[in-house]
C-alpha positions, 0 to 999 in steps of 0.5 A: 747357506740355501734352502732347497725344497723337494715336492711330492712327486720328488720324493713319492718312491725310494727311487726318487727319494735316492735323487733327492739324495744325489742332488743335495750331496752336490750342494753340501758346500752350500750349507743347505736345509732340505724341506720335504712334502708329504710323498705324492697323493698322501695329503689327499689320502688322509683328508679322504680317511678323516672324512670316511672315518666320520662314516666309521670306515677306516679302510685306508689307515692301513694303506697309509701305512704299509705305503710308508712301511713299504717305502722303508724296507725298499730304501733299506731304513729302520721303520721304527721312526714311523710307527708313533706317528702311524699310532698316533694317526691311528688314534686320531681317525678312531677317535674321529670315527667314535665321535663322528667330528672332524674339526678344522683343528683335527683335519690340520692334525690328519693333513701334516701326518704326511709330512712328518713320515716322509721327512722321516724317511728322507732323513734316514735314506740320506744317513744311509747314503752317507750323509748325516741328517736328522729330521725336524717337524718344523712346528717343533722348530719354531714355526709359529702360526696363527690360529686360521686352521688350514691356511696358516700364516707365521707369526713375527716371532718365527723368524728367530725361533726358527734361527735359533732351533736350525742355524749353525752347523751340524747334521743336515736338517730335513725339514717338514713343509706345510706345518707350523704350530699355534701359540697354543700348541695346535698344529696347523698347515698354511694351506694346500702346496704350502710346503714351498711356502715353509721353504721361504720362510726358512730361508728368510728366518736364516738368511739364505743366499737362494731358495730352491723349488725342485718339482717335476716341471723346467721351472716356471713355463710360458703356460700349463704344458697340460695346456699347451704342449709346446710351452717353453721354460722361462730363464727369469721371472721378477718377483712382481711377475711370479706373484701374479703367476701364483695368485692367478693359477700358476701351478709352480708356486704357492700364492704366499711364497714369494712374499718372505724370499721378497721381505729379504731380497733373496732368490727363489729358482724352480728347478726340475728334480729329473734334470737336475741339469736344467737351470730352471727360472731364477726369481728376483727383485730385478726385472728380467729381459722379455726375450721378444714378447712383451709377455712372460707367461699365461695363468688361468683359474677356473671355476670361479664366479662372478659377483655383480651388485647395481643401483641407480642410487649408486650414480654420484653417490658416495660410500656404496663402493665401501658398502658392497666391500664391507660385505665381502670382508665379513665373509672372509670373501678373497676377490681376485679382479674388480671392475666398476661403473656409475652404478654397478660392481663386478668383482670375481672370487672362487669362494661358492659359499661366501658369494652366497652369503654375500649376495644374500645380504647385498640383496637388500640394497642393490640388484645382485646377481652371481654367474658361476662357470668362469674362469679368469686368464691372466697375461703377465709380463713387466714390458707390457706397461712400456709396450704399445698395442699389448691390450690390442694383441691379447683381445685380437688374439681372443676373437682369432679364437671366438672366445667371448670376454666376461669381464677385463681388468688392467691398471691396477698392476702394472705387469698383468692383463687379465680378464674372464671368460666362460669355463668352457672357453679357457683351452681355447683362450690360452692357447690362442694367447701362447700361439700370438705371442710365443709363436714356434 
């Protein structure tokens, strides 16, 4: 059995909805389970209505909706699925927009209506085709969360609800990505792209032999093709060298998606939904040949800060390191690097809100400052713990390119240098990189 998941933009027309259908017909003797996301730009038109409905205006309910009406009668299906999920989204913008409230709790419930309608109509375009298929609201299925309403995690206890509610055989299962439920009953998401994240999850919960992705992209790519045009596919990735792509910006994965498919051993590939043919990059346990250059892959995150603490106090004198992260934690602050000396602390985060906060009460304490404008570029490769000279390369290729480095952090993962440079300077960065180590 395989777990095959279909983004956005696999499914954001009936025609793409019709490739979906050919793809996974091919693999009908694999047993799989289709996992869908909402249809492209969906997610964000409903957080923008929830948001425009606190100000009384509900203009783009009814653009949703004839969207998704528009989708069925062009794929030749029966609406009628649809319209208590468009009823009841509906009544939850009119309600937002006569209480003037939007709780994280009902934003979760606006952002999952996506998946839900185009699991819907991707179930009734494969019936359609031939193929028996039923979707399932995966919050239905066994998907239980906690509580942390738009970055959902599951719960232990998923796993054998989900096997239970989708295992054996029958019609093929259409699965909504990005949703899960509460103990209590609340619908929740697991966070923006989250729906690859669904995926894996399923596939551990039913032991399947492979997860695939299936987005618009050759797989995982040296660097962001929107970057660097002549960036190239890569045929392998180990499971260590895919977590440091996701967690540092990489544009195929979600963060958390790995972790399940790695809890069981098994293999996760990105493909490209519009060349099928391509075998895009299988993702495993084992390390995979480095092909020539040390490194794999270049990611980048921009718009983050950098938050500084220092005392002098802090010379020889125990327990301030533990301090200064205690502060962070108690504002649910996710640090990316950290580097340290005698008496001063930097650490790197996207979080705006929570720096502030935590600067603010480091303040009483240490001399604290917070640089905004920066972006932390990442170079990921298992050979670069066995190659002399990779540090060297990297930094030489930064002053090819002019680029002043912030801040440099290596040694705690073995397969990854990163470092920080200013916003502005991120183009030139990766690109110089990719031209040093990938040249051609």
């Amino acid at each position: 059995m395989i777990v095959m998941k279909f983004g956005g933009s696999s499914v954001g027309s009936p025609e793409r909805i019709a490739r979906v259908v050919e793809i996974v017909r091919g693999r009908l003797p694999r047993r799989p389970v289709v996992v869908v996301s909402a249809f492209r730009g969906v997610t964000d038109e409903l957080l923008a209505l929830g948001r425009e409905a606190l100000e009384g205006n509900v203009v783009r309910l009814e653009a949703v909706a004839k969207r998704h009406r528009d989708a069925a009668k062009e794929l030749g299906v029966d609406a009628g699925p649809l319209e208590p999920l468009l009823a009841e989204l509906s009544e939850l913008v009119r309600g937002v927009s006569l209480l003037k409230e939007l709780t994280p709790r009902t934003l979760d419930r606006l952002a999952g209506t996506g998946e839900r309608l185009s699991a819907r109509l991707v179930a009734a375009a494969f019936s359609k085709a031939g193929v028996p298929a039923r979707a399932v609201d995966a919050c239905d299925a066994g998907l239980l969360t906690d509580d942390r309403f738009g970055e959902a995690a599951p719960l232990p206890e998923a796993d054998e609800l989900l096997r239970r509610s989708l295992g054996g055989d029958g019609p093929l299962r259409v699965v909504t990505g990005f949703i899960g439920r509460t103990r209590g009953g609340d619908l929740t998401t697991l966070g923006r792209n989250g729906s690859d994240f669904t995926a894996t999850i399923l596939g551990a919960a039913l032991g399947a032999e492979e997860v695939e992705i299936w987005s618009d992209v050759d797989g995982i790519m040296t660097a962001d093709p929107r970057l660097v045009p002549n960036a190239r596919p890569l045929e392998a990735l180990s499971f260590a060298e895919a977590c440091e792509l996701a967690h540092y910006g990489g544009k195929v994965l979600h963060p958390h998606t790995l972790v399940p498919a790695m809890r069981k051993g098994i293999p996760v590939r990105a493909l490209n939904t519009f060349k099928p043919e391509h075998p895009g990059t299988r993702i495993t346990a084992a390390a995979a040949p480095a092909h020539g250059s040390p490194l794999k892959s270049i990611a980048f995150k921009r718009r983050q800060l950098i938050l500084s603490a220092s005392s002098p106090r802090m010379l020889s004198g125990p327990g301030f390191l533990a301090r200064i992260f205690a502060a962070l934690a108690r504002h649910d602050i996710d640090v990316d690097m950290v580097a340290t000396s005698e008496v001063s602390v930097s650490a790197t985060t996207g979080d705006e809100k929570g720096v502030a906060k935590a600067a603010s009460e480091l303040a009483s304490e240490f001399e604290t400052s917070v640089e905004r404008g920066m972006s932390v570029v990442c170079a990921v490769g298992d050979a670069i713990q066995s190659t002399p000279g990779v540090a060297a390369e990297i930094f030489g290729a930064m002053k090819t390119a002019g680029v002043n480095v912030r801040m440099i952090s290596q040694g705690a993962s073995k397969n990854n240098v990163a470092f920080v440079v200013e916003d502005a300077d991120v183009e030139k960065a990766v690109k110089s990189l990719h031209a040093r180590f990938f040249p051609g």
